[in-house]
LUMVEX-623452 format. One record per atom (N, C-alpha, C): residue number from 1; residue in three letters; x, y, z. Coordinates in nm, 4 decimals, padded with zeros to 6 digits, always signed. Layout:
<pts>
- n, res, X, Y, Z
- NUM, ALA, X, Y, Z .
...
</pts>
This chain:
<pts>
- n, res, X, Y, Z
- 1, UNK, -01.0008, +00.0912, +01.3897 .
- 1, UNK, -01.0366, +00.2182, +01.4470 .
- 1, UNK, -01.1506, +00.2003, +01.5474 .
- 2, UNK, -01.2522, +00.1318, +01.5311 .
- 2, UNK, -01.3648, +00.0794, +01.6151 .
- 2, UNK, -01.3432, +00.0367, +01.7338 .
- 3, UNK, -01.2045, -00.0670, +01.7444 .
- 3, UNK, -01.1213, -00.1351, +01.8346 .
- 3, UNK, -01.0750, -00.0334, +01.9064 .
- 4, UNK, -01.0455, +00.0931, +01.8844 .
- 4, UNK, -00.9217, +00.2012, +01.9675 .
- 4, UNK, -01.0883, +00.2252, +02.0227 .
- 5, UNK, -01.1979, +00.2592, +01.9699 .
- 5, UNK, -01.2827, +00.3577, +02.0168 .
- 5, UNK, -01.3526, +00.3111, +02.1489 .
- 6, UNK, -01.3810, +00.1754, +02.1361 .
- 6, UNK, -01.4037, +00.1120, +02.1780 .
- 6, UNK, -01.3606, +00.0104, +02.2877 .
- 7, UNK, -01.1822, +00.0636, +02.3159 .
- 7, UNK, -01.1557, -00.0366, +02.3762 .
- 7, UNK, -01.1320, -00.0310, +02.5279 .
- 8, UNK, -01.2353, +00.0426, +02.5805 .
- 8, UNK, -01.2292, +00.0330, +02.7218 .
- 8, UNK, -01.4188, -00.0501, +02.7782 .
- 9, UNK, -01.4287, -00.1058, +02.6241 .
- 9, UNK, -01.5478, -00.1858, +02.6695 .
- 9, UNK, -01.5105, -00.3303, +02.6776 .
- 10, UNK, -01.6319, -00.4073, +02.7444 .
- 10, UNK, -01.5299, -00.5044, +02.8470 .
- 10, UNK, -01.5523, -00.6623, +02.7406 .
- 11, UNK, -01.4341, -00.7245, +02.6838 .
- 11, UNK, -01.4281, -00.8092, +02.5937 .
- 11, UNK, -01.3523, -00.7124, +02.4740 .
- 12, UNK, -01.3094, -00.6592, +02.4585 .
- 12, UNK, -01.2655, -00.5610, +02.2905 .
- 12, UNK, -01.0883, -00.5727, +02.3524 .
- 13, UNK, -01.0756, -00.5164, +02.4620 .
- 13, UNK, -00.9524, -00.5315, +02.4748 .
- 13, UNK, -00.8664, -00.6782, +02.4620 .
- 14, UNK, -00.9410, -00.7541, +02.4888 .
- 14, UNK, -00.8872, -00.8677, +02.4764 .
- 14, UNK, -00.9129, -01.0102, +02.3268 .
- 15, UNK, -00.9852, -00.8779, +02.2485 .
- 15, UNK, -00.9719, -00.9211, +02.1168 .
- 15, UNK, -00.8963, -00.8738, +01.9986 .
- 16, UNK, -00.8409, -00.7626, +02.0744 .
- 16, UNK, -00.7464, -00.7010, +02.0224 .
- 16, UNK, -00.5871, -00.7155, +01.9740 .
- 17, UNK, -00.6135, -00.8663, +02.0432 .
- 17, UNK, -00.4572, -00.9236, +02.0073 .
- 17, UNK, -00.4580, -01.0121, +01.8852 .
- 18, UNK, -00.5964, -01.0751, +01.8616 .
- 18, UNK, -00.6665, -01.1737, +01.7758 .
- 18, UNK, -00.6525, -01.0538, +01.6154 .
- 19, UNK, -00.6924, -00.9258, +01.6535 .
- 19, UNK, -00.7227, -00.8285, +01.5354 .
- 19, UNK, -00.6095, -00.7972, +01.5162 .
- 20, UNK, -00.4935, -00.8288, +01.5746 .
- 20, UNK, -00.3478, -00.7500, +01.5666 .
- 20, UNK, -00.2970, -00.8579, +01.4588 .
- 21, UNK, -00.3300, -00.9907, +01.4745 .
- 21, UNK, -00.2386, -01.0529, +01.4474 .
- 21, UNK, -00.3086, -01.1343, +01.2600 .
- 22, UNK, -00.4499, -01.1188, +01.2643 .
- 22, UNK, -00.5052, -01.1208, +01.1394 .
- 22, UNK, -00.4535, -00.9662, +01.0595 .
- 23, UNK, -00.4359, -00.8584, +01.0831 .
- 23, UNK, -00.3861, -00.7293, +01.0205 .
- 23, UNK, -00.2489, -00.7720, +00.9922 .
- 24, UNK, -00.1846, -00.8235, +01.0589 .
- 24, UNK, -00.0153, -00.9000, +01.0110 .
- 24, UNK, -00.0213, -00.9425, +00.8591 .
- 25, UNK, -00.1257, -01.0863, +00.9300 .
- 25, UNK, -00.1392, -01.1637, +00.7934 .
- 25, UNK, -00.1551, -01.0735, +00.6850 .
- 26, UNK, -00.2747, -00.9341, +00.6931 .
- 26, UNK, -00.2894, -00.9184, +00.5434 .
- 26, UNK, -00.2083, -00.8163, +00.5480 .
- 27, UNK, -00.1454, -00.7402, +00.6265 .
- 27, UNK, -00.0334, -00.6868, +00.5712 .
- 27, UNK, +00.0808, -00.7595, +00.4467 .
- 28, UNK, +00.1483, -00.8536, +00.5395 .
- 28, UNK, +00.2172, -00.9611, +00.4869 .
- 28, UNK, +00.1678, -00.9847, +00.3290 .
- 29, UNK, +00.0455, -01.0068, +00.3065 .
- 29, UNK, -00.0422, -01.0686, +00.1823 .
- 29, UNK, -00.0178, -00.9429, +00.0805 .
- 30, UNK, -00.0655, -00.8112, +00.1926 .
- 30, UNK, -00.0500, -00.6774, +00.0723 .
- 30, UNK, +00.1150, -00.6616, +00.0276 .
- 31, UNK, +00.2021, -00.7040, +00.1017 .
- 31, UNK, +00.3502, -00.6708, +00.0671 .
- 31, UNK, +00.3886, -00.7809, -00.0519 .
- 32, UNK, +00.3060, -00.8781, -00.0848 .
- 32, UNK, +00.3369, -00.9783, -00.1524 .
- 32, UNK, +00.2571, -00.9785, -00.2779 .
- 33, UNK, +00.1398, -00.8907, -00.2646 .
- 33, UNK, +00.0527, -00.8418, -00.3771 .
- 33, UNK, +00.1294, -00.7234, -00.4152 .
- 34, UNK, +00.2102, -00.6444, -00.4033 .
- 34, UNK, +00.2673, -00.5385, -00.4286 .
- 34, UNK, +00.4034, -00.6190, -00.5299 .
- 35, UNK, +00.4492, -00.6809, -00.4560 .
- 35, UNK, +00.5867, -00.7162, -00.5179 .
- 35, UNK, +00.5441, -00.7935, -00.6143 .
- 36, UNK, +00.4415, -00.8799, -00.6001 .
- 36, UNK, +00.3691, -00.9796, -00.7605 .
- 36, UNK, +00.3404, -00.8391, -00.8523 .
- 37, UNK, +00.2989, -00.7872, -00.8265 .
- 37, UNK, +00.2178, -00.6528, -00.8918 .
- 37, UNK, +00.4269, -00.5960, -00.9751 .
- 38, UNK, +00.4938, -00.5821, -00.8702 .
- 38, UNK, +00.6512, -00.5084, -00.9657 .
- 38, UNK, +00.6854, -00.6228, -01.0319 .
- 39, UNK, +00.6669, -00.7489, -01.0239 .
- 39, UNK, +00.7456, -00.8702, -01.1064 .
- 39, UNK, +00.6825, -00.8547, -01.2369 .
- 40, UNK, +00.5188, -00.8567, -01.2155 .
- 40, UNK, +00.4956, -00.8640, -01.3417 .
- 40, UNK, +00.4881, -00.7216, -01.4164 .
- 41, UNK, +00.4814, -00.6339, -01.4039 .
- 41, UNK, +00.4945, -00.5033, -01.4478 .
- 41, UNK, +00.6458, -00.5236, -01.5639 .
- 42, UNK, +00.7524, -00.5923, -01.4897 .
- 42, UNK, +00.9135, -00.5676, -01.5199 .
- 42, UNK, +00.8999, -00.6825, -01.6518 .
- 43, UNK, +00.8330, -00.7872, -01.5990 .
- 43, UNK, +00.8393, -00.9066, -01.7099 .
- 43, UNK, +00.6651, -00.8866, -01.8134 .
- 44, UNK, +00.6141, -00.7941, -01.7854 .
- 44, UNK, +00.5335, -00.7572, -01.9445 .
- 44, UNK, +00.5892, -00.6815, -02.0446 .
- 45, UNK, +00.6369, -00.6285, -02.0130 .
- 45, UNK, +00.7561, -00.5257, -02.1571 .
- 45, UNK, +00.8186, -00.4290, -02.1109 .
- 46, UNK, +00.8142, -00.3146, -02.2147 .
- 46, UNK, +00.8870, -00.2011, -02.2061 .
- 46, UNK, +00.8278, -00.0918, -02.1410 .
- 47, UNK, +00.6854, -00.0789, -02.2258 .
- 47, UNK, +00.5736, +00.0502, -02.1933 .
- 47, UNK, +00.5673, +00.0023, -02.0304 .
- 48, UNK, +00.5251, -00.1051, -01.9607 .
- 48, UNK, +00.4743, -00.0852, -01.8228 .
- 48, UNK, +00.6252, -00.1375, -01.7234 .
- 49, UNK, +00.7358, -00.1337, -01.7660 .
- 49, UNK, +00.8086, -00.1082, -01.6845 .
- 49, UNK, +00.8718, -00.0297, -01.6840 .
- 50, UNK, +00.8651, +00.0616, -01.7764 .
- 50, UNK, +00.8642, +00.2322, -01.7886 .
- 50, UNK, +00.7703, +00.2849, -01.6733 .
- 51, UNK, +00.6755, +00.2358, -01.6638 .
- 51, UNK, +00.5951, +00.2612, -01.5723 .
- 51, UNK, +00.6398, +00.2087, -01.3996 .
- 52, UNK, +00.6579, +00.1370, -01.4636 .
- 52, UNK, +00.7310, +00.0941, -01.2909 .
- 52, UNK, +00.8941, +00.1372, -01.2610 .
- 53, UNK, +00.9690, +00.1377, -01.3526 .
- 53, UNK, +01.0817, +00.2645, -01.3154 .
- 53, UNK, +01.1034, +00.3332, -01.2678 .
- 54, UNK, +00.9559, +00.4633, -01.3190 .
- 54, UNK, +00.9100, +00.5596, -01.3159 .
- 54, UNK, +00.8495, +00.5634, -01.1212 .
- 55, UNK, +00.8036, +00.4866, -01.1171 .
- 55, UNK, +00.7042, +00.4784, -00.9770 .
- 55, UNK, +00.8212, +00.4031, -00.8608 .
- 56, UNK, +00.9201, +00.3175, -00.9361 .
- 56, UNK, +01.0652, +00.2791, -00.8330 .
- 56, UNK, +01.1503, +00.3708, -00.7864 .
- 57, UNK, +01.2128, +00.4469, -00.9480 .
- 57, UNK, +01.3441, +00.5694, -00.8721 .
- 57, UNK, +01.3437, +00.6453, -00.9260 .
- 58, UNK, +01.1792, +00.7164, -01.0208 .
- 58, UNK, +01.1666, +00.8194, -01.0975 .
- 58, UNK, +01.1436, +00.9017, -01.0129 .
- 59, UNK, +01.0252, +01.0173, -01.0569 .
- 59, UNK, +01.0014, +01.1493, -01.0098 .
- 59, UNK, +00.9289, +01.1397, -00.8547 .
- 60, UNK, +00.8483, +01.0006, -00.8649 .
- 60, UNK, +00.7210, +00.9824, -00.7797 .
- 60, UNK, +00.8194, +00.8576, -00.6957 .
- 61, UNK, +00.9161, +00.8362, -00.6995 .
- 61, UNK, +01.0110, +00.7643, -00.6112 .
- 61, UNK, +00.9553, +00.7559, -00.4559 .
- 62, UNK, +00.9752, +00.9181, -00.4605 .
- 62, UNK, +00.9917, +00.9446, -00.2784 .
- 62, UNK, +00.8415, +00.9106, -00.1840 .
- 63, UNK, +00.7405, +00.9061, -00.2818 .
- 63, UNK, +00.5876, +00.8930, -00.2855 .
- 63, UNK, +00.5595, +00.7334, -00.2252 .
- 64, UNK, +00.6115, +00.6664, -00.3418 .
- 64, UNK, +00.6139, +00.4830, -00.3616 .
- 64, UNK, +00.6833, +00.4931, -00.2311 .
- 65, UNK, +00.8365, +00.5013, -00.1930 .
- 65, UNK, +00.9026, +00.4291, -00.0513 .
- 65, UNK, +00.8332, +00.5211, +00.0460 .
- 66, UNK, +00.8263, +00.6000, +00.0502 .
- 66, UNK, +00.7653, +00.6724, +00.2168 .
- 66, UNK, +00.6150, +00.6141, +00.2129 .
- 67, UNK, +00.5760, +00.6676, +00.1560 .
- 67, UNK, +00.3989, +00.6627, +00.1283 .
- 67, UNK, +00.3676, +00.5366, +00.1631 .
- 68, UNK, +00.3835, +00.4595, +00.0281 .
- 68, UNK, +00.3133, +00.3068, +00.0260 .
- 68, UNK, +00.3856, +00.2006, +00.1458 .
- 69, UNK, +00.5403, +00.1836, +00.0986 .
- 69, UNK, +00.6209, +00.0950, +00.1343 .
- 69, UNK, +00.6294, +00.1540, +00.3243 .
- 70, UNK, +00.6995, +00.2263, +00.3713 .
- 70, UNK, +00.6932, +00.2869, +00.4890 .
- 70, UNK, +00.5627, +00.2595, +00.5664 .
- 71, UNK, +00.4964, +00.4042, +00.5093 .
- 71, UNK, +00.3917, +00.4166, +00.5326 .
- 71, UNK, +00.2423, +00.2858, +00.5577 .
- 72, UNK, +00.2566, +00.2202, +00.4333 .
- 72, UNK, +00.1358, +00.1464, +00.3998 .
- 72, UNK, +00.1840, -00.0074, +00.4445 .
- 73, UNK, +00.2929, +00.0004, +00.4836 .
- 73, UNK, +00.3718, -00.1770, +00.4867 .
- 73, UNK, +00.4397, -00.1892, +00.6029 .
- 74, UNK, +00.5201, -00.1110, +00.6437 .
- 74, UNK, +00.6352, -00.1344, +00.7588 .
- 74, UNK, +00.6031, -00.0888, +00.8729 .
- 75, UNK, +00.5152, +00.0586, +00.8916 .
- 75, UNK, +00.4831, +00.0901, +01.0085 .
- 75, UNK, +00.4045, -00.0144, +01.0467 .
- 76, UNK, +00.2615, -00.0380, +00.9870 .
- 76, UNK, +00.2001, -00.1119, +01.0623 .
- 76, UNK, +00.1715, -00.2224, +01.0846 .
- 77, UNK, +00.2906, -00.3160, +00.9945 .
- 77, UNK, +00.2943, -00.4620, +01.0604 .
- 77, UNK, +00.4289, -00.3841, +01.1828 .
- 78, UNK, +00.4976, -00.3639, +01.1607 .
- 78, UNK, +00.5823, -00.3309, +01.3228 .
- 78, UNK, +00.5026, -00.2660, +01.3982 .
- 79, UNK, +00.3382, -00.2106, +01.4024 .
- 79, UNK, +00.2777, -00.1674, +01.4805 .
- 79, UNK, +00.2387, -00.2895, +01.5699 .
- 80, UNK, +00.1397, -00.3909, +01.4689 .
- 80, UNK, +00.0883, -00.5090, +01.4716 .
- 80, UNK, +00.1694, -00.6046, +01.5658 .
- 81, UNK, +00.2998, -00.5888, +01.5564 .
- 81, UNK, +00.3996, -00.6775, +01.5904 .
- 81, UNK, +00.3838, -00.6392, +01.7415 .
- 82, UNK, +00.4749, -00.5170, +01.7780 .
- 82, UNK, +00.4750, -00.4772, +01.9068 .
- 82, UNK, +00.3419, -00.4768, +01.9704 .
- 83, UNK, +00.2575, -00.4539, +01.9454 .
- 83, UNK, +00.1282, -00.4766, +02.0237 .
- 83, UNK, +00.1076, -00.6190, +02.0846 .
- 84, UNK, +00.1484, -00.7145, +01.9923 .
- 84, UNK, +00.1660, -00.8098, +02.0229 .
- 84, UNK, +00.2227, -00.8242, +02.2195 .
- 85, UNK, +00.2913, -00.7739, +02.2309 .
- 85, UNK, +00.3621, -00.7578, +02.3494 .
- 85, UNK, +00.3459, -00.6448, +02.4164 .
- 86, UNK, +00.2462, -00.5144, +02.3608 .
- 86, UNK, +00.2250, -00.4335, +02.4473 .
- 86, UNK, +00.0973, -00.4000, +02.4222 .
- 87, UNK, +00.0315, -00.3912, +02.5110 .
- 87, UNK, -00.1468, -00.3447, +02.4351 .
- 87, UNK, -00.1108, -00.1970, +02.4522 .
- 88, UNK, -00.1097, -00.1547, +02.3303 .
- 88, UNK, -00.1437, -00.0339, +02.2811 .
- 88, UNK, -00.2517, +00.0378, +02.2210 .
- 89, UNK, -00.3573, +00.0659, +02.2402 .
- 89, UNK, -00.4778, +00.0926, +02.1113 .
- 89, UNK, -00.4302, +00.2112, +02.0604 .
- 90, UNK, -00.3852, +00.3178, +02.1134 .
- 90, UNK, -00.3610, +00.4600, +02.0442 .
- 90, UNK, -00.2800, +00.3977, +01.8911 .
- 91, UNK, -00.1484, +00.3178, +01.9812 .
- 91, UNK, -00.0288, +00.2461, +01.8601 .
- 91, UNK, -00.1161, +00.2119, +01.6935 .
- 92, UNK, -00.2036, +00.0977, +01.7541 .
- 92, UNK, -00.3366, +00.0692, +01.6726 .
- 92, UNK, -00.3701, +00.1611, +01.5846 .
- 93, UNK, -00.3941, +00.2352, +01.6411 .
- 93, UNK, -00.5469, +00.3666, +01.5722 .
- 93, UNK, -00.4296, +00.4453, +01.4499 .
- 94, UNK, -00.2817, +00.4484, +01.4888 .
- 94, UNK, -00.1627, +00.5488, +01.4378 .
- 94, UNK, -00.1617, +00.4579, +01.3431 .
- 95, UNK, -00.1120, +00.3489, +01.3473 .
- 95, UNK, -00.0828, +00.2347, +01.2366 .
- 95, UNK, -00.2120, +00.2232, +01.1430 .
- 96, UNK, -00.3418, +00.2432, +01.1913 .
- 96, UNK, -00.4859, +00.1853, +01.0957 .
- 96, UNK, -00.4751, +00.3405, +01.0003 .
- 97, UNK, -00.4262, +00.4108, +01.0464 .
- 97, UNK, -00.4406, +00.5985, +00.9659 .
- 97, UNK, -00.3200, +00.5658, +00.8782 .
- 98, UNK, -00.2000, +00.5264, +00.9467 .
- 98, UNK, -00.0932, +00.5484, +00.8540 .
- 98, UNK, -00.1208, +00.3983, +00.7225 .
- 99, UNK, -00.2056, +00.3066, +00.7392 .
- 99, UNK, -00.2127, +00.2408, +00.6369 .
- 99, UNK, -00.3178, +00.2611, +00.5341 .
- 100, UNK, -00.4016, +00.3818, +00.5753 .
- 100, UNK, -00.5250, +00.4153, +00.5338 .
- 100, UNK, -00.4221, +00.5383, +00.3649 .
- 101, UNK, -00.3174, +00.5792, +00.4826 .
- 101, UNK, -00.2473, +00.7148, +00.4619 .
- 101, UNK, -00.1852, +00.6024, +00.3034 .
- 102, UNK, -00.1446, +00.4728, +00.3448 .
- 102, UNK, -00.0195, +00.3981, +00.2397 .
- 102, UNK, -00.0833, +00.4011, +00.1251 .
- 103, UNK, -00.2265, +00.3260, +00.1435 .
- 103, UNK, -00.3074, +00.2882, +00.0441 .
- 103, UNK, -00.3745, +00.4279, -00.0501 .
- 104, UNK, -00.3803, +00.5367, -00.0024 .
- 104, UNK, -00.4108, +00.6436, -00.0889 .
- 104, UNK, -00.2651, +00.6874, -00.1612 .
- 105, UNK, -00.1967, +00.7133, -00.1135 .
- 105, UNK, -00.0363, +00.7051, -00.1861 .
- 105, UNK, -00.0169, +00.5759, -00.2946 .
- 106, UNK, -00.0577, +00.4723, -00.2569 .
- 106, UNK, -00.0557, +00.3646, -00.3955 .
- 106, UNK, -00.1215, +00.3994, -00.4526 .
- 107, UNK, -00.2447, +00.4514, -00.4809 .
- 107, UNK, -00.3481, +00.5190, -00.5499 .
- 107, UNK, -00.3058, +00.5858, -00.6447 .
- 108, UNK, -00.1891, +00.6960, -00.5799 .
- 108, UNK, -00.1746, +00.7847, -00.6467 .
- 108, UNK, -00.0610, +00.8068, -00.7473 .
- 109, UNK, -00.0102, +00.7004, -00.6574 .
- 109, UNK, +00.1510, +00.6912, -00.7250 .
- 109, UNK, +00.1271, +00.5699, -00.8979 .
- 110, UNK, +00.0309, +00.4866, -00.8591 .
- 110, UNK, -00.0321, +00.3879, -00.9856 .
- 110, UNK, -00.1170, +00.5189, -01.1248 .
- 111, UNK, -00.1353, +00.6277, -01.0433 .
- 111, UNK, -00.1858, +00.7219, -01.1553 .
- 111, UNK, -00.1271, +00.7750, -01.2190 .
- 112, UNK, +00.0392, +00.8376, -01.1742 .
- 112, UNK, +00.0962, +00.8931, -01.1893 .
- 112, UNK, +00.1879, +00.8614, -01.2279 .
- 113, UNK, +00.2153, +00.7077, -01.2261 .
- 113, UNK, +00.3344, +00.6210, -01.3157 .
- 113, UNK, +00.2844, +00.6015, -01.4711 .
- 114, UNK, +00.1420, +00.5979, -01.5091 .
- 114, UNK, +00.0998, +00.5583, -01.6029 .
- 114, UNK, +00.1274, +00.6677, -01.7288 .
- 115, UNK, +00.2023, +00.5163, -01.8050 .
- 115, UNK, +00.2921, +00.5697, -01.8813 .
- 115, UNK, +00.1588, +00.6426, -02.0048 .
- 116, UNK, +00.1575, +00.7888, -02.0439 .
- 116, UNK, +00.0540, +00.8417, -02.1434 .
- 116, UNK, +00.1037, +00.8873, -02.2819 .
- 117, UNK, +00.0180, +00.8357, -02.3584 .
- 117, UNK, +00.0191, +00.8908, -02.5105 .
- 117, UNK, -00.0602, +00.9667, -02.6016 .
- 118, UNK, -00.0192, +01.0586, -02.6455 .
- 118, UNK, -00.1137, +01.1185, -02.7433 .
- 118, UNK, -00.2021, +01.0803, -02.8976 .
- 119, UNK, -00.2915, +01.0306, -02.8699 .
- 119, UNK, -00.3750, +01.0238, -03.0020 .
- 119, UNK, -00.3568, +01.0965, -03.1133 .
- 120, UNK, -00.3591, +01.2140, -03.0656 .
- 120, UNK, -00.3754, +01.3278, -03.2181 .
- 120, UNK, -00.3039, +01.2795, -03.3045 .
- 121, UNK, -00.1766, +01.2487, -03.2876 .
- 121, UNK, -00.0895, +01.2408, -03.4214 .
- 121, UNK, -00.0793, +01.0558, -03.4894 .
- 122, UNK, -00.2088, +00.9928, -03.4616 .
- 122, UNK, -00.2220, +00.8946, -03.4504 .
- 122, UNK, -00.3211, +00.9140, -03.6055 .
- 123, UNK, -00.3200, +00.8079, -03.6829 .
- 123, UNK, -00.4860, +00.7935, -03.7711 .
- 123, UNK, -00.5558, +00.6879, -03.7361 .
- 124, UNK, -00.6783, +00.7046, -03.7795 .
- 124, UNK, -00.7692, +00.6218, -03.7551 .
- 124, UNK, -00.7835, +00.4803, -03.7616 .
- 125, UNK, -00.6506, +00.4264, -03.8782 .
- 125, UNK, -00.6483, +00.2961, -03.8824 .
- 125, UNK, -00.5856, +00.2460, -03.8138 .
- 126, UNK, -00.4754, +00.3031, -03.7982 .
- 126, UNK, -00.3695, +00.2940, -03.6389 .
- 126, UNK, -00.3987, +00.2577, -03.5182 .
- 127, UNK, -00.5634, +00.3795, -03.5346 .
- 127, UNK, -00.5577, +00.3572, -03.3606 .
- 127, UNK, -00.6354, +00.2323, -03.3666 .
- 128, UNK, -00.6889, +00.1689, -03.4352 .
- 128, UNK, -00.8137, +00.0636, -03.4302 .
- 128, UNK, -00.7388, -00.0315, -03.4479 .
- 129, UNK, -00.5811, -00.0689, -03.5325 .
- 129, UNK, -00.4966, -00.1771, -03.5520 .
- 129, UNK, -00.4258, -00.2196, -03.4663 .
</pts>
């Protein structure tokens, strides 16, 4: 965002291809921390891939693919990408919001998958065993 604000000062524009292409990388890194993050969810048991079900093609489905995946992953390495070949900063500034936009949607969608249980009907030795 600093880069868009900034980029009619003289040296920024032309570091801007250098910042395009490190944001790839950790895009790339976050799409691969995401998918480590569903492998192991599926291969710890039942309770947390209930949870990840739930956050794949449950209620909060449409949240996880637009939000995170779309939103937080695809726009803006294909932002990253094309800049590559077109200096865009506005492109930039759309892609740095819409990944700002992904990462609060993972937020929310990790709250809202979590699978919950009630105590009350639990006893005391139960819950401590």
């Amino acid at each position: 965002m600093t880069a868009f604000v900034r980029h009619n000062v003289e040296g920024v524009a032309d570091s801007m291809g250098g910042l395009s292409r490190v944001d790839a990388c950790l895009t790339i890194f976050e799409a691969a921390a995401l998918l480590s993050f569903c492998i192991d969810s599926v291969m710890a048991g039942d309770v947390v891939s209930c949870s990840l079900e739930m956050m794949v093609s449950g209620p909060i489905a449409p949240v996880f693919w637009l939000g995170v995946v779309i939103c937080g992953l695809v726009f803006p390495l294909a932002a990253d990408i094309v800049s590559r070949h077109v200096s865009s900063p506005p492109l930039l500034a759309v892609a740095g919001c819409s990944k700002m936009v992904g990462g609060l949607c993972l937020r929310f969608v990790v709250l809202l998958a979590a699978v919950r249980y009630g105590m009350v009907n639990m006893s005391v030795q139960s819950f401590w065993m």
